[in-house]
C-alpha positions as CSV (number, residue, x, y, z in Angstrom):
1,X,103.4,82.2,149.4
2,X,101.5,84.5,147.1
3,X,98.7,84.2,145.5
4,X,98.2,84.2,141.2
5,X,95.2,87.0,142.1
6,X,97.7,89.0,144.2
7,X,100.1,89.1,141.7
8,X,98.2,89.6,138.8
9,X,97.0,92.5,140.3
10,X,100.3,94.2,141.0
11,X,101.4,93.7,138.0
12,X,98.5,95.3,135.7
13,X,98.3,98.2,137.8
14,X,94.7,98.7,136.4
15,X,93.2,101.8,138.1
16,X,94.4,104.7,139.7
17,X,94.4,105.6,143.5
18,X,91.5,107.7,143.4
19,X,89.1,104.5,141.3
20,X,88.0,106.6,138.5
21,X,87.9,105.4,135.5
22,X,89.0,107.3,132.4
23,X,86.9,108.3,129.0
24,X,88.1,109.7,126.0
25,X,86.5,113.0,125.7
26,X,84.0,113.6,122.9
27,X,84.5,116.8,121.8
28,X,81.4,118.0,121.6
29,X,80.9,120.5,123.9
30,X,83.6,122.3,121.9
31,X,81.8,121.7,118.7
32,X,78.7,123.2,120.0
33,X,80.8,126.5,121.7
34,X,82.3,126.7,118.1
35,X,79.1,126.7,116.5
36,X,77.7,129.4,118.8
37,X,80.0,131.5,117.6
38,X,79.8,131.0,114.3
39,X,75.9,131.9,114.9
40,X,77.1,135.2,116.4
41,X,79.3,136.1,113.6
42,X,76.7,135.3,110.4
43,X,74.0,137.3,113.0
44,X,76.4,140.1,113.1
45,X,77.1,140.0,109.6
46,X,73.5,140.3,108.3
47,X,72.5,143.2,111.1
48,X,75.6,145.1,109.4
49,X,74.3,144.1,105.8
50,X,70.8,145.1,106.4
51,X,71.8,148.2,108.3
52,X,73.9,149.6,105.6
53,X,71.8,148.4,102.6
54,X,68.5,149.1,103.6
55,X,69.0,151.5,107.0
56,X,66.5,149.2,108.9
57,X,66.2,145.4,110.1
58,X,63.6,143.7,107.7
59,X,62.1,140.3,107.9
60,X,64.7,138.5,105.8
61,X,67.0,139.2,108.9
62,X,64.7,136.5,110.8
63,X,64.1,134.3,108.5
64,X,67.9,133.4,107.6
65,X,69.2,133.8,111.0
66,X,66.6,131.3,112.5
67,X,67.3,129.2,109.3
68,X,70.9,129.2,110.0
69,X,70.5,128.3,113.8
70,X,67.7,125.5,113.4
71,X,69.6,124.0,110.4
72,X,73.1,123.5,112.8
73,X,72.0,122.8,115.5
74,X,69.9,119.9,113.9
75,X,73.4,119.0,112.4
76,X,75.1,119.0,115.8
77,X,72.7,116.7,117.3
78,X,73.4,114.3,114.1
79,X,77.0,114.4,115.0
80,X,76.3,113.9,118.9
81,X,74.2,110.9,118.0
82,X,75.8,109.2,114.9
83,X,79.5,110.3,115.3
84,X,79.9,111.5,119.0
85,X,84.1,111.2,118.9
86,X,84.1,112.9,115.2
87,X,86.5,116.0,114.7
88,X,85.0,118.9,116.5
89,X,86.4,121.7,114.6
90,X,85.3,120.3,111.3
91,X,81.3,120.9,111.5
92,X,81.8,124.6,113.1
93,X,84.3,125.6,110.2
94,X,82.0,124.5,107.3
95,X,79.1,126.4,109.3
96,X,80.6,129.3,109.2
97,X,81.5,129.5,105.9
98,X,78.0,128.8,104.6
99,X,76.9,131.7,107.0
100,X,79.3,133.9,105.4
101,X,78.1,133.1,101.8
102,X,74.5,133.5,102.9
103,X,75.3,136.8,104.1
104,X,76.7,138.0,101.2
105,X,74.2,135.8,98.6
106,X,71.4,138.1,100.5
107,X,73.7,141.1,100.7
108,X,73.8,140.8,96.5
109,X,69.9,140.4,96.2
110,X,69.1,143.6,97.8
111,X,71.6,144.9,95.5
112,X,69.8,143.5,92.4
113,X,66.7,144.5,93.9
114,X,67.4,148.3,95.0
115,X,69.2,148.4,91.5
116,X,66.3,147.3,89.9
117,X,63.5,149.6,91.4
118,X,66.0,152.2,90.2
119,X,65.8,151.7,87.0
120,X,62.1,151.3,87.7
121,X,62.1,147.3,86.2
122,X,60.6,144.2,88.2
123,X,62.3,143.1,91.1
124,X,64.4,140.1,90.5
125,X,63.6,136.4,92.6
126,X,66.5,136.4,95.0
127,X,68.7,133.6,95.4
128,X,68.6,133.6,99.4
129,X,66.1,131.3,99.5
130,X,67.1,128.5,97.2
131,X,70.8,128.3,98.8
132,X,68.7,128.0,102.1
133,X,67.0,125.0,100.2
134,X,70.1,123.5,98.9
135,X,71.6,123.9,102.4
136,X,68.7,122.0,104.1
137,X,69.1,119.3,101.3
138,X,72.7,119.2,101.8
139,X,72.3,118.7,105.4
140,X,69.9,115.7,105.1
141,X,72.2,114.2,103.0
142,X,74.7,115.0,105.6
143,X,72.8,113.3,108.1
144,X,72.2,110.2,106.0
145,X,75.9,109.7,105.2
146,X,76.1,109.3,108.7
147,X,73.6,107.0,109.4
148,X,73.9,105.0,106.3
149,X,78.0,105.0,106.3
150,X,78.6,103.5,109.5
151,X,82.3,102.3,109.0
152,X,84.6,104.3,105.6
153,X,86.3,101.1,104.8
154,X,82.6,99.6,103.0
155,X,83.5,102.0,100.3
156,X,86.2,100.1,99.4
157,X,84.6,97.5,98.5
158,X,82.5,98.9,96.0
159,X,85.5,101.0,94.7
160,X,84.9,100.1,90.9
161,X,81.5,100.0,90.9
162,X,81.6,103.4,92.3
163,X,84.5,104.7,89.7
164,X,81.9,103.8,87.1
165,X,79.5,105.8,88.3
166,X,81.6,108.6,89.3
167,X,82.9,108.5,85.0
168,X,79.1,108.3,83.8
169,X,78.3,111.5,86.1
170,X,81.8,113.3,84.8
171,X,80.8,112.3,81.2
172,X,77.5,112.7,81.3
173,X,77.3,116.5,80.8
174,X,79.8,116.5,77.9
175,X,77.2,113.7,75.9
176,X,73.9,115.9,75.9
177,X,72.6,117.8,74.0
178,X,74.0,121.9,74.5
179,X,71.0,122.8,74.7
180,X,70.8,121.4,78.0
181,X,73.9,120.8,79.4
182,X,75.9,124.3,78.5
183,X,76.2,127.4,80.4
184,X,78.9,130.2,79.8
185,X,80.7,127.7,77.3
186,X,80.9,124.6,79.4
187,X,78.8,121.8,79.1
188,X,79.1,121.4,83.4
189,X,75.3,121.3,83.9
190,X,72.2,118.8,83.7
191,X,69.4,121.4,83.3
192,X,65.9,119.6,84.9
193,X,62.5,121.3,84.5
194,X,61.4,123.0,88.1
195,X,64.7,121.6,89.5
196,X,67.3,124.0,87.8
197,X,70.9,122.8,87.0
198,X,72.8,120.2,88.8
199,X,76.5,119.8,88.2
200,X,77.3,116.0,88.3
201,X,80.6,116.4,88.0
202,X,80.4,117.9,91.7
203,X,79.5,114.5,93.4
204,X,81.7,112.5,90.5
205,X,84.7,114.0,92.6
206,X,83.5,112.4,95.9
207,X,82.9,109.3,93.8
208,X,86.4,108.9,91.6
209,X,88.4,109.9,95.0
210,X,86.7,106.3,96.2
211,X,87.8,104.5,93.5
212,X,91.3,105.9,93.3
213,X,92.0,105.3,97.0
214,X,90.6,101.3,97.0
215,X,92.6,100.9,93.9
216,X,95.6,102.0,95.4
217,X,95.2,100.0,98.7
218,X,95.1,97.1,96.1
219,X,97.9,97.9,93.3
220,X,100.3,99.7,96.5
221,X,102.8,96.9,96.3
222,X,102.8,96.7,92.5
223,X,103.1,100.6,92.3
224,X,105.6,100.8,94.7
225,X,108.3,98.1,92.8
226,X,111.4,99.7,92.5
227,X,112.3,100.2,88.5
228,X,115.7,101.6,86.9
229,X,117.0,104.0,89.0
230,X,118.0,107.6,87.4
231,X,119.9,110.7,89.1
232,X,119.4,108.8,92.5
233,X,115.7,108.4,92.3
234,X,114.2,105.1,91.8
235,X,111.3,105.9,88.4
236,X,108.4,103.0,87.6
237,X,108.1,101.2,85.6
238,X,106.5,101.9,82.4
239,X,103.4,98.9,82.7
240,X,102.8,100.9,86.4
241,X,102.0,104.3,84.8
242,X,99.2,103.2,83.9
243,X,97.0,105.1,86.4
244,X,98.5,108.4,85.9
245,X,98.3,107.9,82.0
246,X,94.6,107.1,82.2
247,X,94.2,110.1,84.6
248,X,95.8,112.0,82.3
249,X,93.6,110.8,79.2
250,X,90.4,111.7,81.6
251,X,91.7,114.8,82.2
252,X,92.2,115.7,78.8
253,X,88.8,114.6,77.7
254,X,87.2,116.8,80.3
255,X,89.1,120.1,78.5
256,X,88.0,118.8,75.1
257,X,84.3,117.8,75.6
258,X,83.3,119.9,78.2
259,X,85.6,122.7,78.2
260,X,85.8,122.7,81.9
261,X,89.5,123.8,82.8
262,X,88.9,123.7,86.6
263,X,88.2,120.3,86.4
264,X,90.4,118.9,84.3
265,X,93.1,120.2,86.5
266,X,92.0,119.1,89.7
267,X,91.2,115.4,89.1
268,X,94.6,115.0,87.3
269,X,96.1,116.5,90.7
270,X,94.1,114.8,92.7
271,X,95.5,111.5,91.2
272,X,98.8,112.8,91.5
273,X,98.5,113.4,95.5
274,X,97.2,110.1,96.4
275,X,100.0,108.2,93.7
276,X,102.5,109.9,95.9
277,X,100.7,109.4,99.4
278,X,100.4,105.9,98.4
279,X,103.8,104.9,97.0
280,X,105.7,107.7,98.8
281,X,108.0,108.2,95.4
282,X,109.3,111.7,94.6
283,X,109.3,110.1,90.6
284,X,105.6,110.2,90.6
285,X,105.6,113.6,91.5
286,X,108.3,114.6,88.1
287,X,106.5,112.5,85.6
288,X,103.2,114.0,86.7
289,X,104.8,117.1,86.4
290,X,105.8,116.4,82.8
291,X,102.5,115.2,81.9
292,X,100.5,118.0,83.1
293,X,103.2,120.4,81.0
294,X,102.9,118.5,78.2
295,X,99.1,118.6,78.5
296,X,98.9,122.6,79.1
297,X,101.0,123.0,75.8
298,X,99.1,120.3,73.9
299,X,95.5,122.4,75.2
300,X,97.1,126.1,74.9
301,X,98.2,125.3,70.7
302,X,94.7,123.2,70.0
303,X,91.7,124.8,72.0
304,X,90.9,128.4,71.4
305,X,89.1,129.0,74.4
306,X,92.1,127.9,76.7
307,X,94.0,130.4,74.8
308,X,91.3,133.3,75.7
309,X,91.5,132.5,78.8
310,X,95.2,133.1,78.8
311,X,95.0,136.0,77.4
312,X,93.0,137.5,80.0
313,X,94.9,136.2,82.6
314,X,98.0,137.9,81.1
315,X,96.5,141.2,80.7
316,X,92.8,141.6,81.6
317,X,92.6,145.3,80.9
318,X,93.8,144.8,77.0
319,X,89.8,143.7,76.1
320,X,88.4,145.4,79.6
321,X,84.9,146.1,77.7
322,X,84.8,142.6,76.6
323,X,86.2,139.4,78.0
324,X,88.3,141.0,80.7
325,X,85.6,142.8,82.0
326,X,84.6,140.3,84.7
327,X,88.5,140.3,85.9
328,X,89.2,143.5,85.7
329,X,86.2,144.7,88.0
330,X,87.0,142.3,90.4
331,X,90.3,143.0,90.6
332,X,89.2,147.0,91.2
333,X,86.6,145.9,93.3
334,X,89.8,143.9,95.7
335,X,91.8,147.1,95.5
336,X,88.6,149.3,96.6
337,X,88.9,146.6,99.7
338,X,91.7,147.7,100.2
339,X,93.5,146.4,104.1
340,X,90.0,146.6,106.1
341,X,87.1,146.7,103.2
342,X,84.3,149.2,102.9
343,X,81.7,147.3,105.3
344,X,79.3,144.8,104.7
345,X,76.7,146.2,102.6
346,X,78.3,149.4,102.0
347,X,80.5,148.5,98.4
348,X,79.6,147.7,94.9
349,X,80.2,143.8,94.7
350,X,77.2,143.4,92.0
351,X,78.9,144.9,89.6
352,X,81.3,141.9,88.6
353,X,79.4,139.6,87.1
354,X,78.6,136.1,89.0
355,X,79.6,138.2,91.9
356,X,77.7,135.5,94.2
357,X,79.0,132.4,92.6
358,X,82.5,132.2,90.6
359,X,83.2,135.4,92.0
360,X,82.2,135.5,95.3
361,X,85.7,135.8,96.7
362,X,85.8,139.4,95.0
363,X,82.9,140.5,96.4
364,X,84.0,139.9,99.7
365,X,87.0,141.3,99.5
366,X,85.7,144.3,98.3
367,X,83.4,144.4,101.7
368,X,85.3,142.9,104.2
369,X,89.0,143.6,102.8
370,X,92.1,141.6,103.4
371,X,91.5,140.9,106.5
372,X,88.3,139.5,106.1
373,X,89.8,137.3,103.2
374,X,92.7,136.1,105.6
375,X,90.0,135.4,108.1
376,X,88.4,133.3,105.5
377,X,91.4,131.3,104.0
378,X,92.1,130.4,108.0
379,X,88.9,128.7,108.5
380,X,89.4,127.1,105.0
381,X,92.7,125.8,106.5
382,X,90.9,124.7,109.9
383,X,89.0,122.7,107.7
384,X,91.9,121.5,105.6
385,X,94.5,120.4,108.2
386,X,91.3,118.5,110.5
387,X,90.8,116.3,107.7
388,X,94.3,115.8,107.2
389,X,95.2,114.8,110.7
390,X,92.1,112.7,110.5
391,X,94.3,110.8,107.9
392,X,97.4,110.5,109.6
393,X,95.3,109.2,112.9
394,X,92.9,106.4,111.2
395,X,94.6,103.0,111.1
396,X,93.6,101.6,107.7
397,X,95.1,102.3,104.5
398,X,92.2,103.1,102.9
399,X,90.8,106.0,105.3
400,X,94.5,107.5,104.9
401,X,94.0,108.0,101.7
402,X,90.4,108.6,101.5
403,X,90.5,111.2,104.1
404,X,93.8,112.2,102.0
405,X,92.1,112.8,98.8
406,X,88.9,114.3,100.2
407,X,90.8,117.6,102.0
408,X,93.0,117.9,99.5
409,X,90.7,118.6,96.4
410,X,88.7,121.0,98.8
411,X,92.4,122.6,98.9
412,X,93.1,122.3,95.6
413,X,89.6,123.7,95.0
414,X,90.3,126.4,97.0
415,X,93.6,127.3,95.5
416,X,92.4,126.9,91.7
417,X,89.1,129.4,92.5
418,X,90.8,132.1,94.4
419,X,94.0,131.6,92.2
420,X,92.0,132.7,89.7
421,X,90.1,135.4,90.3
422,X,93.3,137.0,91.9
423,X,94.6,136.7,89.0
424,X,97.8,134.1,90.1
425,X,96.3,131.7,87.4
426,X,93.8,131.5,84.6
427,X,90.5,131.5,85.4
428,X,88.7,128.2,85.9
429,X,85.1,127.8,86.4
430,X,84.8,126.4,89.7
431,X,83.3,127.8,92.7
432,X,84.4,127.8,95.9
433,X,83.0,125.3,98.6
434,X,80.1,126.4,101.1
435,X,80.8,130.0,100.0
436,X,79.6,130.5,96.2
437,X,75.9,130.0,95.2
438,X,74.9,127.1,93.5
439,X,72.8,123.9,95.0
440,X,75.4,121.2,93.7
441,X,78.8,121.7,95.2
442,X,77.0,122.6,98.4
443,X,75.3,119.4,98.8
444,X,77.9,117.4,97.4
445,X,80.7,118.9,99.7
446,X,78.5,118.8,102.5
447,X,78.5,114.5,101.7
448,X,82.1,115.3,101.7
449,X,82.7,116.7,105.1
450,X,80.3,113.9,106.4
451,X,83.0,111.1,104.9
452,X,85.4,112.8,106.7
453,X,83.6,112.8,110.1
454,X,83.0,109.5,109.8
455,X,86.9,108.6,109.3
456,X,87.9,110.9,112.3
457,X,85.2,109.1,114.4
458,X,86.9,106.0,113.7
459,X,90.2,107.7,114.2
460,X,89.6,109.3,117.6
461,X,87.2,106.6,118.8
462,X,88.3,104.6,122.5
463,X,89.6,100.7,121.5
464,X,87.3,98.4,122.2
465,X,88.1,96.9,126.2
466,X,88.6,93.2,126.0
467,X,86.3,92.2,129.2
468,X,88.2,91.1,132.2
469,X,88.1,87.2,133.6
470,X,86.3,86.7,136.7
471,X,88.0,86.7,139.6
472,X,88.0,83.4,141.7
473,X,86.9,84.5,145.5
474,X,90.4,84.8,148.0
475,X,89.5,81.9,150.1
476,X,89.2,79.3,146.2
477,X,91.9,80.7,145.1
478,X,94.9,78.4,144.2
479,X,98.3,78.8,145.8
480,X,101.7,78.3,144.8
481,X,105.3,78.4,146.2
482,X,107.3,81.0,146.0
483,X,111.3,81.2,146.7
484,X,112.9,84.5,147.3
485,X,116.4,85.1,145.8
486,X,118.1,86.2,148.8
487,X,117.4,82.6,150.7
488,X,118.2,80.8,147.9
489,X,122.2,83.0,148.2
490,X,121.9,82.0,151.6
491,X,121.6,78.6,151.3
492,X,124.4,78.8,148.9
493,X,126.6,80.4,150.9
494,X,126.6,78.5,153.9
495,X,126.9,75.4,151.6
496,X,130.4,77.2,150.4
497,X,131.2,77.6,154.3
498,X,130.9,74.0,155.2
499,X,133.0,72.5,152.4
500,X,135.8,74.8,153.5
């Protein structure tokens, strides 16, 4: 006889030898290491700047290192308390990068300002202290994604409502008056009196990746019916292009309106990524292809300032005194660079223009060399590949491809910035995240990375226990009879014996 407690417990096998229960580690500890580091570096990094640039450590050296360390270390405990099994790496990558660009932000204002008591004008206001401003506001907002935006998959349910706004916010800029909207040629901005510019088109990417990843958790199926097949490929059908023709038409209407090339490019690729994550259909892929060819033609033969920018992208040095002249600097500002740079504080970054916002990647190549700039694209990919495997590991459709679409236009991002200013493409606009001045992609990226903690939270998170039944004491417990095999042979077998 054996008891249904007995055997239930031999066959769960429920705790180990020694009784200690298991926990799924936080990661935490790591993230706070990791940050500590990064604290070092961006310390190091402004002694070096302030040595070399003004031969002495001045106040600004306390003021932005004990901004920088109150500012993370406010956002670690956020992430300890609101998302304590979020991705680790994630928080220490992005704080690094915004220490680098503070660095060099400040490292450009005491180049404006020892340039201008040269020339014996008024200093200029620096621009240290409103990216430390922007930074503290995109850090709230950091913090209130998290506590708002307790579980991703809410989003989805708002996921046309939210499309809407993201398209008012993209269009926006393109329907005001230039007097207030344009800078440089492209109506991007939303000029506000004692506020500066905001860039709405910056958060409309957060918003239209929403949209496009709860449509495609509802239209999957629909979009991934199998139409005529061509050259072994299986192609949609034409009602199911529908999304990537109205992505097209968006993207198209950004170039025209608002002249923004860097945009226009990376929403229609963005569409294009999460078509294929969703349907998982090469096809997708070649039609996109052929729309965004036929598009570049179409822009190139009827817009004349895609075709300047062409032009300086082919040959930058043909008009170096005019519209080449930001290119062509920055390029001999990379080559100055060289393999290990001239030293923080010890090149000629200011003399590109925008060197601390579209340009920013020159400037620090000039200074830290390319090294320093392979130093930088690594922690760009720490931050790419975390929210990637964040994808793969959530469990819900829609945090695949939200988390999907989220890393992937901070890569494209990346790729269309420094693609540009290296020359590989045509220039673009765009600046690159947590790195380049400006208060609007900072605080909207920061929202960014604060979606994707949230998805890895739920992604590395410890299942829910289902609570065990009580156990009945030994002596209540009910019995039962149980027959071993080998008696019952026996029995058999002498049964055989006596018949014979």
């Amino acid at each position: 006889m054996a008891t249904r407690d007995q055997s239930a417990r031999g066959t769960a096998g429920a705790t180990p030898a020694t009784g200690a229960e298991t926990t799924t580690p936080t990661g935490r500890g790591i993230e706070l290491l990791m940050l500590g580091l990064a604290a070092v570096l961006t310390t190091g990094a402004l002694v070096l700047v302030e040595a070399n640039q003004e031969q002495t450590l001045t106040t600004d050296l306390l003021f932005v290192g004990l901004a920088y360390l109150v500012l993370f270390a406010l956002a670690h405990l956020a992430v300890r308390k609101l998302a304590p099994y979020a991705d680790p790496l994630m928080l220490p990558s992005v704080a690094l990068l915004n220490g680098i660009g503070l660095v060099m932000i400040h490292r450009l204002d005491l180049a404006a300002a020892a340039r201008a008591t040269l020339l014996g004008k008024e200093i200029p206001d620096g621009q240290i202290a409103p990216q430390i401003a922007w930074t503290v506001l995109g850090l709230v907002l950091f913090a209130l994604v998290l506590f708002f935006l307790r579980d991703h998959r809410v989003l989805a349910r708002y996921g046309y409502t939210v499309g809407f706004v993201g398209l008012v916010l993209l269009a926006l800029p393109g329907l005001l008056p230039s007097s207030i909207s344009e800078v440089n040629g492209a109506k991007l901005w939303i000029r506000l009196p004692g506020l500066g510019g905001i860039q709405p088109g910056e958060f409309a990417k957060i918003l239209l990746t929403i949209f496009f990843a709860a449509y495609l958790v509802q239209k999957r199926n629909l979009l991934s019916t199998a139409g005529r097949k061509f050259l072994g490929m299986e192609l949609p059908r034409a009602r199911d292009l529908a999304p990537l023709l109205a992505a097209w038409l968006l993207s198209i209407g950004i170039l025209v309106i608002e002249r923004d090339l860097g945009s226009s490019l990376l929403f229609f690729a963005l569409v294009l990524v999460l078509l294929y994550t969703a349907t998982e259909r090469v096809s997708w892929m070649l039609i996109g292809l052929l729309f965004f060819a036929a598009g570049a033609i179409m822009a190139y033969q009827l817009f004349g300032h895609v075709q300047v920018r062409v032009q300086i992208w082919l040959d930058p040095f043909s008009d170096y005194e005019g519209g080449g002249y930001q290119l062509g600097q920055a390029l001999f500002g990379m080559g100055t660079g060289g393999v290990g740079g001239t030293g923080l504080g010890a090149g000629r970054p200011d003399l590109v223009p925008f060197a601390s916002s579209d340009f920013i990647f020159s400037s620090l190549g000039e200074e830290m060399g390319l090294i320093g700039l392979a130093a930088i694209l690594v922690v760009y990919l720490v931050l790419i590949t975390r929210g990637l495997r964040s994808a793969l590991a959530v469990r819900d459709t829609f945090g695949k491809l939200l988390a999907t679409g989220l890393s992937f236009s901070v890569a494209m991002q990346i790729f269309v910035v420094i693609g540009g200013v290296t020359k590989l493409i045509p220039l673009t606009g765009l600046t690159l995240p947590f790195l380049s001045y400006g208060g609007s992609s900072l605080v909207a990226n920061y929202a960014l990375v604060a979606i994707l903690l949230r998805i890895s939270h739920v992604a590395r998170a410890p299942l829910p226990k289902r609570p065990a039944a009580p156990r009945a004491p030994i002596a209540e417990a009910s019995t039962e009879m149980v027959r071993r095999p080998d008696a019952q042979n026996g029995a058999a077998a002498r049964t055989e014996r006596s018949d014979s």
